[in-house]
BANU-382432 format. One record per residue (C-alpha): x, y, z; chain. Coordinates in steps of 0.2 Angstrom, whole numbers, m for minus. Last residue first. Layout:
{site {X, Y, Z}, A},
...
This chain:
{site {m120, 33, 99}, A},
{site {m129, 41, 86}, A},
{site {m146, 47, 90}, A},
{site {m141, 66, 85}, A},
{site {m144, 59, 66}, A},
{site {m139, 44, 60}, A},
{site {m130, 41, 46}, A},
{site {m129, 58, 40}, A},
{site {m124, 65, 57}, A},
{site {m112, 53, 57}, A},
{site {m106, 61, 42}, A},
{site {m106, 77, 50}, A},
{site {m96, 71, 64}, A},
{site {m84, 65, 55}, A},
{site {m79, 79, 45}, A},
{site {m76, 92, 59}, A},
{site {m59, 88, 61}, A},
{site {m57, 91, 45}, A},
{site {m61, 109, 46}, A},
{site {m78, 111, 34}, A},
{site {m76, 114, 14}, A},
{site {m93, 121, 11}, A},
{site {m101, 103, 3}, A},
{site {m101, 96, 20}, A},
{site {m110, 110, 26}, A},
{site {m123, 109, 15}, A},
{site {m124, 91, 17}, A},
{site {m126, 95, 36}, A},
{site {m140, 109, 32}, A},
{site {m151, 97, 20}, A},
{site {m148, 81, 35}, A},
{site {m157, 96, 47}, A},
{site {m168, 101, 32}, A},
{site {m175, 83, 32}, A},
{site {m176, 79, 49}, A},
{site {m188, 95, 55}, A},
{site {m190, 89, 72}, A},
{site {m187, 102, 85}, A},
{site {m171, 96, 90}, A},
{site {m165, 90, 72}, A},
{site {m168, 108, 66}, A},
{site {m157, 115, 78}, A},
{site {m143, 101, 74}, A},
{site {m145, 108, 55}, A},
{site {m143, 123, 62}, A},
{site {m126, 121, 70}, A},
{site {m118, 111, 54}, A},
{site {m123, 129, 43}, A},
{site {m116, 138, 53}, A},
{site {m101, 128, 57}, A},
{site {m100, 126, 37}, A},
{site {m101, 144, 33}, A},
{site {m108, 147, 16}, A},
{site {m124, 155, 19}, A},
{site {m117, 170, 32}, A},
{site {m131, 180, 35}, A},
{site {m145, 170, 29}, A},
{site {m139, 155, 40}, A},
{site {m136, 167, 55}, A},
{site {m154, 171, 54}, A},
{site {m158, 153, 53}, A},
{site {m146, 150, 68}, A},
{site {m157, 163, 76}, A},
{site {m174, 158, 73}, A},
{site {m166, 139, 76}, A},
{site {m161, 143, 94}, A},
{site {m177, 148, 98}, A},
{site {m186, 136, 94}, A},
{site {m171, 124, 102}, A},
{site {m170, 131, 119}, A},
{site {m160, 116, 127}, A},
{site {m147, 127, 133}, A},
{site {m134, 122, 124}, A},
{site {m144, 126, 106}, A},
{site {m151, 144, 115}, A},
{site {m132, 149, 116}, A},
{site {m127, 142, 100}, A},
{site {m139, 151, 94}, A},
{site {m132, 167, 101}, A},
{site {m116, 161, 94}, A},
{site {m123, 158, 77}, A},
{site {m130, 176, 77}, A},
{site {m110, 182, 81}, A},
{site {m104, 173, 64}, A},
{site {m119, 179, 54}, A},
{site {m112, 199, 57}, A},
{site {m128, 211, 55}, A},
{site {m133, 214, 70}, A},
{site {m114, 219, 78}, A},
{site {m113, 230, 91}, A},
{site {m131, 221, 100}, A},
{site {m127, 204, 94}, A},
{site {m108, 207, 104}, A},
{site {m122, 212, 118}, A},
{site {m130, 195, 115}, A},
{site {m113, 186, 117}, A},
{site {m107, 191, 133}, A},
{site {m122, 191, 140}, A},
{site {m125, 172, 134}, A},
{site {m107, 169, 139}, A},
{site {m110, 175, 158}, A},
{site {m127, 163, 160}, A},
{site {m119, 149, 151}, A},
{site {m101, 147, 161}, A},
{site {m93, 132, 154}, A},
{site {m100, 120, 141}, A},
{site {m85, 120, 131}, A},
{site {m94, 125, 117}, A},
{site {m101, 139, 128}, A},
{site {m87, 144, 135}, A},
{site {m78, 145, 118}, A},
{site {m92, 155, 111}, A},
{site {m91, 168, 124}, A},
{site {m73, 171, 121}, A},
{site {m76, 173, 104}, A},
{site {m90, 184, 105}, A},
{site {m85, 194, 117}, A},
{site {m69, 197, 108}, A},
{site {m77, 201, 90}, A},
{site {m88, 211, 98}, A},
{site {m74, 225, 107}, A},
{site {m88, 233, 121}, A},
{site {m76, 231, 136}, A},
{site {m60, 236, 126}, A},
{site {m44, 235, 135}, A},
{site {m50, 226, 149}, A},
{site {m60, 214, 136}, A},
{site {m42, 211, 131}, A},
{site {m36, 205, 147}, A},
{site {m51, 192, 147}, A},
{site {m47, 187, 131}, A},
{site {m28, 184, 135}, A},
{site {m33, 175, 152}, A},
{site {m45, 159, 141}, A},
{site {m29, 158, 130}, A},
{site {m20, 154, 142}, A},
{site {m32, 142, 154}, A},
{site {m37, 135, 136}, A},
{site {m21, 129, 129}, A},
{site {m29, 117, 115}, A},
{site {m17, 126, 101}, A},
{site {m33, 134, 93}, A},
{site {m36, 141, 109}, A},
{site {m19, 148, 110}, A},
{site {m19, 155, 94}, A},
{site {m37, 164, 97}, A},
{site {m30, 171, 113}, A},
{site {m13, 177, 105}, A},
{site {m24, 185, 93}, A},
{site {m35, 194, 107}, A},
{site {m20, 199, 117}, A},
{site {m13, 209, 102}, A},
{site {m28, 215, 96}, A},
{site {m32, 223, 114}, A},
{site {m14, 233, 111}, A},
{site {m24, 249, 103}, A},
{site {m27, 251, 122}, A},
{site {m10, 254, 125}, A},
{site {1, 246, 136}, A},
{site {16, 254, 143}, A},
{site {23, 242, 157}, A},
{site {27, 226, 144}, A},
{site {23, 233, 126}, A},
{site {39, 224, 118}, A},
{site {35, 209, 126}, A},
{site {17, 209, 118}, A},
{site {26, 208, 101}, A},
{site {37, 192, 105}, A},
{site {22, 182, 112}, A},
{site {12, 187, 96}, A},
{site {26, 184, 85}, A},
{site {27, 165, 97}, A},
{site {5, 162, 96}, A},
{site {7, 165, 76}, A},
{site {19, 149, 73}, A},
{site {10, 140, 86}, A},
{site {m8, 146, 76}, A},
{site {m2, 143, 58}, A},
{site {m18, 143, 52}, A},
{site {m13, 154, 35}, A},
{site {m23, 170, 46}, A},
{site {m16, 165, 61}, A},
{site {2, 166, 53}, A},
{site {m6, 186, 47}, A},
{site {m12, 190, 62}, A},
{site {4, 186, 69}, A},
{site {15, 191, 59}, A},
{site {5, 209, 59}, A},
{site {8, 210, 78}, A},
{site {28, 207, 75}, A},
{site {27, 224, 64}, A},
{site {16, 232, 77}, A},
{site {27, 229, 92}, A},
{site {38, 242, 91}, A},
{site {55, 243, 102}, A},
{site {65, 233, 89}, A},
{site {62, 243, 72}, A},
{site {71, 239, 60}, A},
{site {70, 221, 67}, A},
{site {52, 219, 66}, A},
{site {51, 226, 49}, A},
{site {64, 213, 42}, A},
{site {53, 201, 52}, A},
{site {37, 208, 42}, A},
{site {45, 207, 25}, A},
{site {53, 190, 28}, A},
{site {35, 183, 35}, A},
{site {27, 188, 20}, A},
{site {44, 181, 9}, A},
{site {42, 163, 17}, A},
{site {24, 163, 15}, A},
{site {23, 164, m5}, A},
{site {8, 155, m7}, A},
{site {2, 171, m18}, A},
{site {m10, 175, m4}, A},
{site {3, 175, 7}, A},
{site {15, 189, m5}, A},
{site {m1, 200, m4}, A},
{site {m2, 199, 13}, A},
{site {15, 203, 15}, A},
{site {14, 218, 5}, A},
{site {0, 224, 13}, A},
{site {10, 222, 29}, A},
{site {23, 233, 20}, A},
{site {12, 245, 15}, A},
{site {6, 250, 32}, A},
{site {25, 251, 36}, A},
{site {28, 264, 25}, A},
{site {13, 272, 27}, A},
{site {22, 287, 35}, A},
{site {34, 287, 19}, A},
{site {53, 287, 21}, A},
{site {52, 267, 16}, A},
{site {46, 273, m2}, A},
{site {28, 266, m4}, A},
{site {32, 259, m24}, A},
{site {31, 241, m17}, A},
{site {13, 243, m11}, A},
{site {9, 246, m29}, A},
{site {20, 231, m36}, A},
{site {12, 219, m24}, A},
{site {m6, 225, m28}, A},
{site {m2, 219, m46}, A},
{site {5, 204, m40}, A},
{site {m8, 201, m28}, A},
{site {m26, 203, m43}, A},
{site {m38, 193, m33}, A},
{site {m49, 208, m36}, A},
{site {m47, 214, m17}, A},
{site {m31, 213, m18}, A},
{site {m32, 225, m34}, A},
{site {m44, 237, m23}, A},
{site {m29, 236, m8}, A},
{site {m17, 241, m22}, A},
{site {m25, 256, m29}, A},
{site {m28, 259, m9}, A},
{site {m12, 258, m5}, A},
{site {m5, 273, m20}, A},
{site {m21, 283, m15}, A},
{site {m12, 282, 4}, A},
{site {4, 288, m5}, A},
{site {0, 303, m10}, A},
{site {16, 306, m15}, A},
{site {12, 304, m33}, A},
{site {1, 318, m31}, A},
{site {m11, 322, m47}, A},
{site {m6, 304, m55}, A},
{site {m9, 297, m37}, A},
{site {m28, 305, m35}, A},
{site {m30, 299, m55}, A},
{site {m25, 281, m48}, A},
{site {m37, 280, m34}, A},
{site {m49, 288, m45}, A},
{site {m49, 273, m59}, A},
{site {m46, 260, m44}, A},
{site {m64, 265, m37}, A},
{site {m69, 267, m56}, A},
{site {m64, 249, m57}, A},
{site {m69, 243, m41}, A},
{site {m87, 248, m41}, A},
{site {m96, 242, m25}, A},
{site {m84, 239, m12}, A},
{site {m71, 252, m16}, A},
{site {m83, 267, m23}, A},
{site {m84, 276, m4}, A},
{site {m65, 274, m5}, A},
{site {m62, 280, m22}, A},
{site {m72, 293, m20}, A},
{site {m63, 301, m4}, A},
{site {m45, 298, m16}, A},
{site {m51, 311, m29}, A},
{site {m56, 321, m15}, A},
{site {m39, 319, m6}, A},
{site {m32, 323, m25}, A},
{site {m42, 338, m27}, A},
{site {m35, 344, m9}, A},
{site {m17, 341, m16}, A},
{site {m18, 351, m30}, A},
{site {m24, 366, m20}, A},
{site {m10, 365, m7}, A},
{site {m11, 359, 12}, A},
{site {m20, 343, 10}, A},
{site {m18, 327, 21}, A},
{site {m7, 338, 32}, A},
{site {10, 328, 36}, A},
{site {13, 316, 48}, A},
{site {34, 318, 49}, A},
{site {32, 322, 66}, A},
{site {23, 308, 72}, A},
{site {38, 296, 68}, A},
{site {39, 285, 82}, A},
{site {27, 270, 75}, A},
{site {26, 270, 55}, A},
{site {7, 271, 54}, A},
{site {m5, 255, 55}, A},
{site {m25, 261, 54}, A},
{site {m34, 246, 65}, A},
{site {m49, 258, 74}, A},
{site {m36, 258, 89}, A},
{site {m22, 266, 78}, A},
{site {m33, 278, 74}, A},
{site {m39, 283, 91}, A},
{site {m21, 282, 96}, A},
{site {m16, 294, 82}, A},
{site {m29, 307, 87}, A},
{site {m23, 305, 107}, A},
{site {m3, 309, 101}, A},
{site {m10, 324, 90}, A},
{site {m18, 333, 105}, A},
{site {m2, 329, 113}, A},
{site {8, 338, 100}, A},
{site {m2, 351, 102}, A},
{site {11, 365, 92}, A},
{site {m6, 370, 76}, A},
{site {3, 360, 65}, A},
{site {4, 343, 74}, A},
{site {m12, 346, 80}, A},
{site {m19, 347, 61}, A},
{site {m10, 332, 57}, A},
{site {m18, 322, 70}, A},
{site {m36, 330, 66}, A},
{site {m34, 323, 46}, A},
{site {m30, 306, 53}, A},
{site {m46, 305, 62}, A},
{site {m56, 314, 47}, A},
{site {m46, 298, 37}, A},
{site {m51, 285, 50}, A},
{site {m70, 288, 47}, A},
{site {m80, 304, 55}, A},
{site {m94, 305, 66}, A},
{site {m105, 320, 69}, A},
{site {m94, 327, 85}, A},
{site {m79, 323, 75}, A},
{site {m83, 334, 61}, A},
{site {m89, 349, 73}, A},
{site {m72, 347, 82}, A},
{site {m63, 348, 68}, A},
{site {m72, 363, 61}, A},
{site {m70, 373, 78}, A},
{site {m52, 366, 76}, A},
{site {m51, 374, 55}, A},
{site {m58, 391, 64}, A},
{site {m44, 392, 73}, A},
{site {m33, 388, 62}, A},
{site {m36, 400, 50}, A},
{site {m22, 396, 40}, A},
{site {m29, 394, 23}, A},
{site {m24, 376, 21}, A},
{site {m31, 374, 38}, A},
{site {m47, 382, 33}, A},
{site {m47, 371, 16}, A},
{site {m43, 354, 27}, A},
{site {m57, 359, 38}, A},
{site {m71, 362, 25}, A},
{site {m64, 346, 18}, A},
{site {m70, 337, 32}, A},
{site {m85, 340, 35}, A},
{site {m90, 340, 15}, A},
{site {m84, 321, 17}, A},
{site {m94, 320, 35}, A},
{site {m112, 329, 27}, A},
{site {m110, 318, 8}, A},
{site {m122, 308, 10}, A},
{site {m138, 320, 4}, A},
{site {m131, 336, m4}, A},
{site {m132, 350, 6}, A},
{site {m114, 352, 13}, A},
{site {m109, 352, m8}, A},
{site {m118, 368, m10}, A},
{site {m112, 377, 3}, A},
{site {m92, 370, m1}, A},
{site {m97, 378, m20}, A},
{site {m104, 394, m15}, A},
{site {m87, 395, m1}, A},
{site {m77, 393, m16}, A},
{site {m83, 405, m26}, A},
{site {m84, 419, m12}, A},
{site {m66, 414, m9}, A},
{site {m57, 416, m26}, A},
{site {m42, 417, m24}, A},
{site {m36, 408, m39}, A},
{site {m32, 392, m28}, A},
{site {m48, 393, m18}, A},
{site {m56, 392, m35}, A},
{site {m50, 376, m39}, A},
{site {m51, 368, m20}, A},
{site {m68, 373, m19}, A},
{site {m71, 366, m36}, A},
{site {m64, 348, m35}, A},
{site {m76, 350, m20}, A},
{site {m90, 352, m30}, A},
{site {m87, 340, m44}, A},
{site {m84, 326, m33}, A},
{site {m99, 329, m24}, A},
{site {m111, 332, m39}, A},
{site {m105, 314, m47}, A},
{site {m97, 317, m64}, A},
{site {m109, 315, m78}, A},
{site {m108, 332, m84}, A},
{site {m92, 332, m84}, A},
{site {m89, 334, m104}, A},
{site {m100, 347, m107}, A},
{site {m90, 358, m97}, A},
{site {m90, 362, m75}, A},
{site {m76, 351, m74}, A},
{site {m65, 353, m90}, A},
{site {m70, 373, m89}, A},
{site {m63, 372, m68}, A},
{site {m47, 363, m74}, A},
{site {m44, 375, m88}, A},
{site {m48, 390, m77}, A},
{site {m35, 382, m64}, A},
{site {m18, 382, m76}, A},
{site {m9, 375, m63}, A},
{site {1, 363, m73}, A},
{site {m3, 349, m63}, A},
{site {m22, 357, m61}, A},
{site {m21, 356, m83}, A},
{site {m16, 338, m81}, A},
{site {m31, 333, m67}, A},
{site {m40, 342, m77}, A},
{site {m36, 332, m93}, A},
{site {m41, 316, m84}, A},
{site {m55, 321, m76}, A},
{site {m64, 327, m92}, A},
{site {m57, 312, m102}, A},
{site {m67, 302, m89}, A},
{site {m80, 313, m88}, A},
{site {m83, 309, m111}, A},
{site {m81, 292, m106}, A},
{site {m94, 291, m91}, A},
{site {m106, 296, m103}, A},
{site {m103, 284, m116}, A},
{site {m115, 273, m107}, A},
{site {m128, 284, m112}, A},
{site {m126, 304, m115}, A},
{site {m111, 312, m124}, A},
{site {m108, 330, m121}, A},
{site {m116, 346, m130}, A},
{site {m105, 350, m141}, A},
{site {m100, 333, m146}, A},
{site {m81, 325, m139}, A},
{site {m71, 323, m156}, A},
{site {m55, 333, m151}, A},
{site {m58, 327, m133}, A},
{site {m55, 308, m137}, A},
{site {m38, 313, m145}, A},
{site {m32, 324, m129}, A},
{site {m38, 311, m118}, A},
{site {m29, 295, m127}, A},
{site {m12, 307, m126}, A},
{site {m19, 309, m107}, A},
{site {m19, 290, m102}, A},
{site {m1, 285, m112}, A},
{site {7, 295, m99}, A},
{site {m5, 293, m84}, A},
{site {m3, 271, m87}, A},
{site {m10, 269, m68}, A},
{site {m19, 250, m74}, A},
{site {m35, 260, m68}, A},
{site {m30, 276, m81}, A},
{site {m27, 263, m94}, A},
{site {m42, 250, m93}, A},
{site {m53, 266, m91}, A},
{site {m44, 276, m106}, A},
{site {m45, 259, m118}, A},
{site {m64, 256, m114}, A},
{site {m69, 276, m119}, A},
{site {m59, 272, m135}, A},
{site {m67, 257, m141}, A},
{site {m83, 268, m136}, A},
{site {m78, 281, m146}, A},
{site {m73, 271, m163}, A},
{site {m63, 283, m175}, A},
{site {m47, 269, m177}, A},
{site {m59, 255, m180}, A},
{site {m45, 239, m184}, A},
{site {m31, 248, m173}, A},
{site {m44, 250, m158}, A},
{site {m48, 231, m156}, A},
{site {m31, 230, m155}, A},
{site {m28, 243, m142}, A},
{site {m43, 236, m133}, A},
{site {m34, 219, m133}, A},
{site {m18, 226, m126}, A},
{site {m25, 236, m114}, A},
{site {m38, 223, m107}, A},
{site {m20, 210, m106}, A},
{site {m14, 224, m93}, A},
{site {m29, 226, m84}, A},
{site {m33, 208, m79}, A},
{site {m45, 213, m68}, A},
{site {m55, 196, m73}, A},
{site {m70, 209, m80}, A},
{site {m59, 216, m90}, A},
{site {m49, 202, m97}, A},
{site {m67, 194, m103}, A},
{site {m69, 215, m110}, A},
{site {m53, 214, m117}, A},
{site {m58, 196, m126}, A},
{site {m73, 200, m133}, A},
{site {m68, 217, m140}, A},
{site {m53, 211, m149}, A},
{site {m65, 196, m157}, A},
{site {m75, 208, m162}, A},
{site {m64, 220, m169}, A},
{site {m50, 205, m178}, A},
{site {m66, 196, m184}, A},
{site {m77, 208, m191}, A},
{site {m72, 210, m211}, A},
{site {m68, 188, m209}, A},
{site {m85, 185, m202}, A},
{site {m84, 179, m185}, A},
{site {m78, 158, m180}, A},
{site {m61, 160, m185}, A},
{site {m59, 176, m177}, A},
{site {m67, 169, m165}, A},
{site {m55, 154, m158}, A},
{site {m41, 169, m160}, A},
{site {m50, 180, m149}, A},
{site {m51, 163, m136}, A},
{site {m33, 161, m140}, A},
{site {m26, 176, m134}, A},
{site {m37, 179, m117}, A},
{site {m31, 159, m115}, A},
{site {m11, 163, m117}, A},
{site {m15, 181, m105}, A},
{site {m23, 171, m91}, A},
């Protein structure tokens, strides 16, 4: 990438005008680089493009994100300090906007480092933030004044936050953190519990564990870390007591807010999502679940060595030690580098021999490469370590051995491993689903598979791959209208799915619409179907649902 950044701004130079050419085609290539991820070639090119218009803001602006987001805090605050000494008066407006915040939150986060609070609060509250979301702003400030003492101040600014519209659950939880922080821990339960009863995400779960921990329930704590385990959050296994609060100083509550925002931005702006991630870990580098999520958003971008190197810097005393492992095999997979994902999860496996969660991970991560034999054995091996002390969070392991031996043609097997994990979790979609689909194309059991599979439609109304089911469903039976509103409904949901796409061009056969049936199979030809499954679609071609 970097040997084709470089001579694509070297093809125009050639092609700009000689007093433009080195800035232009800087400018050209980091943003390309930008928009790839490629952080580290958009430094070097914005740098360049920098050297040619020293006084240029936006160049500038460009430079900071690429170097906050690539986790450079060093070479991040000197650009700061220099973009504040030509900041306006009165702010920037525009797309410039989010430069002049930027340079506020980067020389906050220094100036809260340094504790020197009122600089940190005039940095936030200035000219300079007056872009930065009202959220983020607010509880940066609860936390800010609550470390000069000022309680009236901070409970003004939690009030204020409570009523903005979206953030109820975040404000919810930080009102928690900053009574446990305080020590009122009675109140902080009361505060708990109110989160919980209005719905919180994994990290309002994780936030409760800790707050057992510290308040002597180490019961209490044992329940919270089930519920999390069971919502697919990986901690290291017998360690509770080292699960620390997620904010017990000042400086570490900005950074869980910091690190809020970044979650909430991770699936629709990456950059600034991985811009906060990263200011949350320059603040506390041991927040080390900002540190993962850096990486995960990377991942997300395509970008595994990158992500490697973040998952890499989890030191193995951490609580997320072993979450960042299995990131780090994932990452090594998609990199076609599967001996060293399994290494890293084996090694995992062995360090710890009574916990089944590092050999679970192989497997979802062999059945993930479709390496189902390989994948049934780490499944095999981790449900022997949960023999006679089954949890519920355990239903993944049943349901992955299922799949593997399904898609090893060992149905009476596979067929007793879903049904144990629906024990575990009556209402889990994804397993009614399966194990419904599987009846049903094995044409088995239609009146239990359609229930099965309309109440997965029920949890889940928005998943294509469960609609195609209940199609499915109406498709076996011989109810082909209705069995083409729904595979059209899966259709929109999932367009590029070849078996969705195969299953309503067989709807639209039924009921006689020929041409969009041979459309759907050439579309699912095109989609990059199981071989298996190629055959039969050109067949389909040929003839229709009339061949022999």
């Amino acid at each position: 990438m970097r040997a084709f950044l470089l001579a694509f701004a070297l093809l125009l130079s050639a092609a700009c005008r000689p007093h433009a050419a080195p800035a232009l085609s800087d400018w050209l290539a980091a943003s390309y680089a930008e928009r790839q991820f490629d952080l580290s070639a958009a430094v070097d090119f914005y740098r360049r493009a920098l050297e040619a218009d020293p006084g240029n803001f936006k160049v500038q602006g460009r430079l900071l994100r690429m170097r906050i987001a690539a986790g450079d805090a060093e070479a991040s605050l000197v650009l700061a300090r220099r973009m504040y000494e030509s900041l306006p008066a009165d702010g920037l407006s525009g797309e410039t906007a989010l430069d002049g915040t930027l340079v506020a939150l980067r020389l906050a986060v220094n100036d809260i480092s340094r504790e020197d609070w009122p600089a940190a609060a005039g940095r936030l509250e200035g000219p300079a933030g007056k872009s930065l979301p009202e959220a983020v702003k607010l509880l940066s400030l609860v936390w800010i004044r609550h470390a000069t003492g000022d309680a009236p101040g901070a409970e003004d600014a939690l009030s204020r936050a409570e009523k903005l519209r979206g953030a109820g659950g975040w404000t919810k939880l930080h009102r928690a953190l900053l009574l446990q922080a305080g020590g009122r821990m009675e109140e902080a339960r009361s505060a708990f519990e109110r989160l919980r009863q209005t719905g919180t995400g994994m990290r309002g779960i994780l936030a409760e564990a800790a707050f057992e921990l510290a308040a002597g329930d180490a019961g209490a704590a044992a329940t919270q870390l089930q519920r999390y385990r069971f919502m697919g959050g990986l901690l290291r296994s017998g360690d509770p007591d080292s699960l620390e609060p997620l904010a017990s100083t000042p400086s570490e509550g900005v950074a869980e807010v910091f690190y809020g925002m970044a979650e909430r931005l991770r699936r629709r702006r990456a950059t600034l999502a991985l811009i906060y991630a990263r200011l949350a870990a320059m603040l506390e580098p041991d927040h080390h679940a900002a540190v993962l999520l850096a990486g995960d958003v990377l991942a997300d971008r395509d970008r595994h060595d990158e992500a490697a190197t973040a998952y890499r810097s989890v030191p193995t005393d951490s609580v997320w030690w072993l979450t960042a492992q299995a990131s780090l095999a994932r990452a090594y997979a998609s990199q076609d580098r599967l001996d060293e994902a399994v290494a890293v999860l084996e090694a995992e496996a062995v360090a710890r021999p009574d916990d089944p969660f590092p050999l679970g991970e192989l497997g979802h991560l062999l059945r993930g490469e479709q390496r189902f034999e390989d994948a049934f054995r780490a499944y095999d091996r981790a449900i022997a370590r949960i023999e006679g002390q089954a949890e519920t969070v355990h239903w993944r392991l049943y349901y992955g051995r299922g799949i593997a031996l399904e898609r090893t043609r060992r149905w009476e097997l596979a067929e007793r491993d879903l049904l144990k994990a629906l024990e575990f979790v009556p209402d889990q979609a994804y397993v009614l689903n399966y194990l419904g689909y599987s009846w049903i194309d094995r044409g088995e059991r239609y009146e239990r598979a359609e229930e099965m599979v309309a109440k997965a439609v029920d949890l889940r109304p928005r998943d294509g791959y469960i609609a195609d089911s209940l199609g499915w469903v109406y498709f076996r039976t011989g109810r082909y209208p209705e069995a083409v509103r729904e595979l059209e409904r899966a259709a929109a949901l999932t367009p590029l799915e070849p078996v969705v796409n195969e299953h309503l061009g067989d709807a639209y056969w039924k009921v006689g619409r020929r041409l969009e049936a041979r459309f759907q199979w050439r579309r699912a030809l095109d989609f990059d179907p199981d071989p298996e499954r190629v055959e039969g679609l050109r067949k389909r071609l040929d003839c229709g649902l009339d061949c022999d």
